[in-house]
C-alpha positions as CSV (number, residue, x, y, z in Angstrom):
1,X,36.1,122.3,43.8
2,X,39.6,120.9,42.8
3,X,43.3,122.6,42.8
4,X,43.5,125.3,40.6
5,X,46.8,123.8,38.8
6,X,49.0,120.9,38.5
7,X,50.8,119.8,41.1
8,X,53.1,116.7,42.6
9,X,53.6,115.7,45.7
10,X,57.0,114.5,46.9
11,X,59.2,114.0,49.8
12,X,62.1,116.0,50.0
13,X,64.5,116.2,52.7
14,X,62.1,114.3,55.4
15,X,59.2,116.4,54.1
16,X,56.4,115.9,52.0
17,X,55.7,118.4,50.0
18,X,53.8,119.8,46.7
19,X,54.9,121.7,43.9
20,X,53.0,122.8,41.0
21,X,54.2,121.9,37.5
22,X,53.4,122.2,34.3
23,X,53.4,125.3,31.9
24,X,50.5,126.9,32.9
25,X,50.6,131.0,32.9
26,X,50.8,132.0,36.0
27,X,51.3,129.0,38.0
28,X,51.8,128.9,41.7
29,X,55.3,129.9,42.4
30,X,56.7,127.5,45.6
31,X,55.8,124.8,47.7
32,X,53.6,123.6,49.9
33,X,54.6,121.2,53.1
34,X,52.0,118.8,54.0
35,X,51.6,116.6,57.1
36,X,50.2,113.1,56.2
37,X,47.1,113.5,56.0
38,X,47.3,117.2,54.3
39,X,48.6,115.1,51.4
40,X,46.2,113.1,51.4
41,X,43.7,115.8,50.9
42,X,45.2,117.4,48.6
43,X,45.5,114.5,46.1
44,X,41.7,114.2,47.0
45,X,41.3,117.6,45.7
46,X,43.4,117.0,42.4
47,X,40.1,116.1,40.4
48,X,36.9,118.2,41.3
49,X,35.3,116.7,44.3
50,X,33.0,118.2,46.8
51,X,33.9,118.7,50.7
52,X,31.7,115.5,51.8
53,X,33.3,113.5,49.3
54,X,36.9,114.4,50.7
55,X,35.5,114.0,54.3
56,X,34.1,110.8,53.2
57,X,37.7,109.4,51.5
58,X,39.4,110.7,54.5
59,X,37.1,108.8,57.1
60,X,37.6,105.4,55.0
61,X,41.4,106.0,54.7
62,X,41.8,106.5,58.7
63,X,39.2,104.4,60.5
64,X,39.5,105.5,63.6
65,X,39.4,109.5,62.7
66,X,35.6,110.9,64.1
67,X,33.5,113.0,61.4
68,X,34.4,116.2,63.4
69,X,38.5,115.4,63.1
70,X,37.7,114.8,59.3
71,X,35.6,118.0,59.0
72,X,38.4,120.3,61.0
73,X,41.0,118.8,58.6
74,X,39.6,119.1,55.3
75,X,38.1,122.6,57.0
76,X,41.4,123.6,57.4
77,X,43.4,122.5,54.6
78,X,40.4,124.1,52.2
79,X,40.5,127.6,54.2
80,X,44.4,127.7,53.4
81,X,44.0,126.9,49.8
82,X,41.5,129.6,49.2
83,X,43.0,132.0,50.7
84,X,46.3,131.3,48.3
85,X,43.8,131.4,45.8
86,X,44.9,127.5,44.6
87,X,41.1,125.9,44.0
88,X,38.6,126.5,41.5
């Protein structure tokens, strides 16, 4: 699976957000905020990628996180993109 278009994450105004870009037809129209570890997500999920690789880069980028924090994040952040219809 990976993001459906192109998009950039930046901070604006305090927040992190992404936006997509690019010229494609039908692009997604907005933003989307992200917490810290949202963004780091959703970078993961710029190239295609499976759901235990991004579990996997998120437990080596935060130590400390358990496998089931991981899981319910990625879980999460996954769920919210589908239903927005942003991954392929």
């Amino acid at each position: 699976m990976k993001l459906k278009y192109d998009f950039v994450i930046n901070n604006v105004a305090g927040e992190t957000v992404a936006v997509s870009v690019g010229d494609n037809d039908g692009r997604f129209n907005g933003y989307i905020k992200l917490n810290e570890t949202g963004a780091f997500i959703f970078k993961a999920l710029k190239k295609d990628t499976t759901r235990d690789d991004v579990i996997n880069a998120l437990m080596a980028e935060y130590p400390d996180a358990t496998k089931e924090d991981a899981a319910e994040s990625v879980d999460s952040l996954i769920e919210q993109l589908k239903r927005a219809e942003l991954l392929v």
